[in-house]
N, C-alpha and C positions, 0 to 999 in steps of 0.2 A: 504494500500500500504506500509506504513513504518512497519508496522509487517513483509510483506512476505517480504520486504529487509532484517530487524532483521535478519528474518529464515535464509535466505539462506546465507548470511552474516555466521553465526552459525555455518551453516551446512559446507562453506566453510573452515572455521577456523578449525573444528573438522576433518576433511580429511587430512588437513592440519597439527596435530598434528600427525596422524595417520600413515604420510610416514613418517616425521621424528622419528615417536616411529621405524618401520619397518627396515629404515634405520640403526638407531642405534643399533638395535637389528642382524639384517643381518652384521654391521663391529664386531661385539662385537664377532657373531657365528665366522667369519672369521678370528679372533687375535685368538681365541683360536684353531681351526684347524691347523694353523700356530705355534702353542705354543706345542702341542699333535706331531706335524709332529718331531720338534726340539726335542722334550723329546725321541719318537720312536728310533729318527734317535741317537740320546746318547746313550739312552739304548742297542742297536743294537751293536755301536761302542766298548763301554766296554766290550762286551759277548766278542764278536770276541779277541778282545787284551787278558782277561784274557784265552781263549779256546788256543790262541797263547803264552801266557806263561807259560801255564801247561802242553802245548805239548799233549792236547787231541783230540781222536780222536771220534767224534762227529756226530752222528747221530739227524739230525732237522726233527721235524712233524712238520703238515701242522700250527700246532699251534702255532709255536715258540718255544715249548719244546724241549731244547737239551739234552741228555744222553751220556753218556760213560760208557761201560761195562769194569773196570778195571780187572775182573777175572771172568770167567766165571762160573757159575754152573751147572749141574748136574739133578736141581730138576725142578717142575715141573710149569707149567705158571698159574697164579691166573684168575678167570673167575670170572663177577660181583656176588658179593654176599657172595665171599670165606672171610677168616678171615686170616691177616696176618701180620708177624710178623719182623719190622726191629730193624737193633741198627742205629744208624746217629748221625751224624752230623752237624746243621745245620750253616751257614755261611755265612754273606754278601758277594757280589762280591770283596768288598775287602779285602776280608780272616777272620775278626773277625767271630770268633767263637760265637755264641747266646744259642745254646742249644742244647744238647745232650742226648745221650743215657747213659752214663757214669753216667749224674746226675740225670737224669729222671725216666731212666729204657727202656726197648724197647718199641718203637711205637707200639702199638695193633690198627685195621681199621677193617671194614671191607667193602670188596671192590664195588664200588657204592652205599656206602651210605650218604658220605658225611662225613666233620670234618675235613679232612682234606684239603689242596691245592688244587686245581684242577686240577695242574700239576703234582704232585704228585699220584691222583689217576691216570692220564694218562700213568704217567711214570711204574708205577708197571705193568700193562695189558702188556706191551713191554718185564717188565725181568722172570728170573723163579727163583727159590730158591736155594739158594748159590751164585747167581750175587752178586759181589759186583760193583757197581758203583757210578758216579758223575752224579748230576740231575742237568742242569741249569732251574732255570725258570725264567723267565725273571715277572716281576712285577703285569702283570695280569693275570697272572695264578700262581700266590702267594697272596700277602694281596693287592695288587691293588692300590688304591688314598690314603689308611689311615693307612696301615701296620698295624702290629697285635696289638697297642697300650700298648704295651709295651717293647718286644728289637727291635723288625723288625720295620724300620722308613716308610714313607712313599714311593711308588714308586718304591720300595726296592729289588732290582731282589738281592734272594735268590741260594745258593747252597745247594744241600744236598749232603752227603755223605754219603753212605747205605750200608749193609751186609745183603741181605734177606734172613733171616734166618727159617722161617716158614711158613708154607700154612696149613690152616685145611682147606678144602674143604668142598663147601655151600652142603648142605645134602639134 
């Protein structure tokens, strides 16, 4: 008799551990929900202010990626696969300059394969060659929770500035 008490005694206690793990674990999923929502709703807030003081106008996908065609080109629209060629600029939301084509050389891709952003490759399929424009991509469709670990910080909704300047076409 004093064993099956032990037992379920036991068994009580371990249930008993088990909502409060549950519990803890259910407030803890909900602060950060809460915490992602606050980050969103920032991240959101800044796009919109700086699109308002550069006076662009802004075309959004369903993804969050915003563009501006500052000049229009001529040539022709990249399809997965093509090779192609920009100069940029790239730039925190609040204007520093990180890296360029000036010191780099042109971006060389090719298009769905990966290497680059993934708002980036969304954004090229949209322009054609001689576009030049403004790419926002807001942080998860750039380096995401860790930034590129080394200019781009963490979180880091990213601008580019482009001149698509070539397209070889996937053969």
């Amino acid at each position: 008799m004093l064993f099956i008490a032990i037992l379920l005694d036991s068994c009580y206690r371990e249930e008993e551990r088990g909502t409060n793990s549950s519990n803890t674990t259910a407030k803890s999923k909900e602060s950060l929900v809460v915490v992602n929502r606050y980050l969103t709703r920032t991240e959101e807030e800044d796009i919109k202010y700086y699109i308002e003081r550069h006076e662009l106008k802004v075309v959004e996908t369903g993804s969050g990626l915003r563009y501006s065609i500052v000049k229009q080109g001529d040539g022709s629209s990249p399809k997965r696969g093509d090779l192609v060629t920009l100069e940029y600029k790239v730039r925190l939301i609040t204007g520093e300059l990180l890296y360029s084509s000036d010191e780099s050389g042109p971006l060389v891709f090719q298009v769905g394969k990966g290497g680059v952003e993934s708002g980036l490759e969304e954004a090229i399929l949209l322009l054609k060659v001689g576009d030049r424009a403004v790419i926002i991509l807001p942080s998860h469709l750039a380096f995401g929770l860790l930034g590129d670990h080394k200019k781009i910080p963490k979180r880091a909704t990213i601008i580019y500035e482009i001149d698509f300047k070539k397209l070889s076409k996937k053969q």
